[in-house]
C-alpha positions as CSV (number, residue, x, y, z in Angstrom):
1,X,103.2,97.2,113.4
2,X,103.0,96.5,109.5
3,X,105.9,97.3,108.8
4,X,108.7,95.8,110.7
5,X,110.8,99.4,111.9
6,X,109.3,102.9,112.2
7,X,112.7,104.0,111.7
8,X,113.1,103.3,108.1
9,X,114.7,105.7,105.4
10,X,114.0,105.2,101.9
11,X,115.8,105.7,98.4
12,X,112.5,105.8,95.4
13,X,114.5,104.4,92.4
14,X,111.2,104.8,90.3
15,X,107.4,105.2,90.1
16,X,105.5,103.5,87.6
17,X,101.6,103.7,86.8
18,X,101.0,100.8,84.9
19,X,98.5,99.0,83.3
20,X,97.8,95.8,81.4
21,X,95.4,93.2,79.6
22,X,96.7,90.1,81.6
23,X,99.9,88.9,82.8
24,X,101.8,85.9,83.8
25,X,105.4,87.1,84.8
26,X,108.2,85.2,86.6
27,X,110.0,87.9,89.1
28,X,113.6,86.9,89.4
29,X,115.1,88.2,92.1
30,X,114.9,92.4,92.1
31,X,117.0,94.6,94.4
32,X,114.6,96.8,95.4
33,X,111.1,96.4,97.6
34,X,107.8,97.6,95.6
35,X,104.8,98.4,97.4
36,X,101.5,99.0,94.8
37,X,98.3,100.2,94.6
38,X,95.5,98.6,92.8
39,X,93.2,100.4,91.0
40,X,91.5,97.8,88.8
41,X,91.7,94.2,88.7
42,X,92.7,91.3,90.2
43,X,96.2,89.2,91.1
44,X,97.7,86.9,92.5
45,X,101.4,86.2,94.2
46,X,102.3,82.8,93.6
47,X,105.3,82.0,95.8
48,X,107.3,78.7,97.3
49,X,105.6,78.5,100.3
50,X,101.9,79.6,98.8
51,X,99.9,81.9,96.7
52,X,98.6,85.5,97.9
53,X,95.9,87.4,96.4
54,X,95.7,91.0,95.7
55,X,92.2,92.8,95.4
56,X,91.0,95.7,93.6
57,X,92.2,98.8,96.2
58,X,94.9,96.6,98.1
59,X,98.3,97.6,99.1
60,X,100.9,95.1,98.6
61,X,104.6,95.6,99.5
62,X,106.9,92.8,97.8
63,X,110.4,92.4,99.6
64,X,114.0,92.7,97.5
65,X,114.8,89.3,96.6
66,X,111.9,87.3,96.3
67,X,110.8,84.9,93.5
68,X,107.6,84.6,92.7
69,X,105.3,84.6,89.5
70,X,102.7,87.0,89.4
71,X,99.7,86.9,87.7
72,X,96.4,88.7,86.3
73,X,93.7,89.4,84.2
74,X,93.3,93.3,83.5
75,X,95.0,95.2,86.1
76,X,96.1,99.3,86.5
77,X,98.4,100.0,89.5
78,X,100.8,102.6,90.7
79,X,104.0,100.8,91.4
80,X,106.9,102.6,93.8
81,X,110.0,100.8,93.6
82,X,112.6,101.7,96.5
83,X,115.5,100.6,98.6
84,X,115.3,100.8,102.5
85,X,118.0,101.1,104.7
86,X,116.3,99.0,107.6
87,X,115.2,95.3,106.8
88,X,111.8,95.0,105.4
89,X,109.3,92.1,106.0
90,X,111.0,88.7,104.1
91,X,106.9,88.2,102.6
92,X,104.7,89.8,100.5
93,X,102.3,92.1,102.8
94,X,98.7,92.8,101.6
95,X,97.1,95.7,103.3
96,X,93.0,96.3,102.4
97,X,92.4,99.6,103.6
98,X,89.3,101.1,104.8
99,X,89.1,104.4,102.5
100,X,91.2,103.0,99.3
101,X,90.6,106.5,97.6
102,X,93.1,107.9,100.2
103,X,95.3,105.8,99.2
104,X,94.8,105.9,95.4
105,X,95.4,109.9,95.7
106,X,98.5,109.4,97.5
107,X,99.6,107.0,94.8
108,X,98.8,109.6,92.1
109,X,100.1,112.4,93.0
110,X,103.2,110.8,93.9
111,X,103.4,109.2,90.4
112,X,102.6,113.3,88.7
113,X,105.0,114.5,91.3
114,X,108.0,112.0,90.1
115,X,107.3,112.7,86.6
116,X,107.1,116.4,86.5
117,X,110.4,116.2,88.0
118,X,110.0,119.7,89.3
119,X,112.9,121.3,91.6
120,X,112.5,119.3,95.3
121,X,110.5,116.7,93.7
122,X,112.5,114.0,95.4
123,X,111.5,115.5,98.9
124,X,108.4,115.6,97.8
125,X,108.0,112.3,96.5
126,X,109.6,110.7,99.8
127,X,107.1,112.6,101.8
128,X,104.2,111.4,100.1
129,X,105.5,107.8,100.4
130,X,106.0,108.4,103.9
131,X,102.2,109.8,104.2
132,X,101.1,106.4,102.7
133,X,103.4,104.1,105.3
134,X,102.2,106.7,108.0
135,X,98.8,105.6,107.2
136,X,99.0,102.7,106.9
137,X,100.7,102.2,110.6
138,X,97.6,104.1,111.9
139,X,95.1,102.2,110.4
140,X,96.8,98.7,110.9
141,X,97.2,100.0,114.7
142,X,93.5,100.6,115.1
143,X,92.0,97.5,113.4
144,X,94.6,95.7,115.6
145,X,93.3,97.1,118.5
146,X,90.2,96.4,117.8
147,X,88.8,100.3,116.8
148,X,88.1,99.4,113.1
């Protein structure tokens, strides 16, 4: 499992698609758990106990609570920031899917769906996020297995 419970029930607090020259950014500790998107560029995690680095078309989930500095060169992501009532991973998790387009359209149309704010959007906006965690437990199962 990538995640560590298939039970979990998320709050989205916001949904941000972002974009930038380059960064270097010192976290602090945040509340909330992100997990991102990558649609361009480059970054890296740089954390106590080591540094992780985040491709074009990864996945990354960052736990609540976590110090670390992140930086970049040129990057545009989609950023979901959300509370969870089950524990989450204590790391950063990098996930490189197989068909990142999937995943990109997810991202986006959660991001329109936030924005436009329309009547049920939050339903909507949970569902889509659950889509992208659903996913992501079926693909990490089969390339765990051995079928990928």
């Amino acid at each position: 499992m990538f995640l560590s419970n298939d039970t979990i029930s998320v709050k989205i607090l916001s949904v941000f698609d972002l974009e930038w020259e380059s960064q270097n950014l010192n976290s602090g500790k945040r509340p909330y758990h992100a997990i991102s998107f990558r649609c361009v560029g480059n970054s890296s995690f740089i954390m106590e106990n080591g540094t992780l680095d985040v491709r074009r078309g990864d996945i990354a989930i960052v736990p609540a609570n976590l110090v670390y500095t992140h930086k970049s060169g040129r990057e545009k992501l989609y950023v979901v920031h959300f509370t969870a009532d089950q524990p989450m991973p204590m790391e950063i998790l990098r996930f490189k899917p197989s068909n990142p387009e999937y995943y990109e359209k997810k991202f986006r149309d959660l991001y329109t769906a936030w924005n436009k704010k329309q009547v049920g959007y939050e339903y909507e906006c949970k569902v889509l996020l659950y889509k992208i965690f659903l996913e992501i437990e079926r693909e990490w199962a089969r390339k765990s297995s051995g079928g990928e």
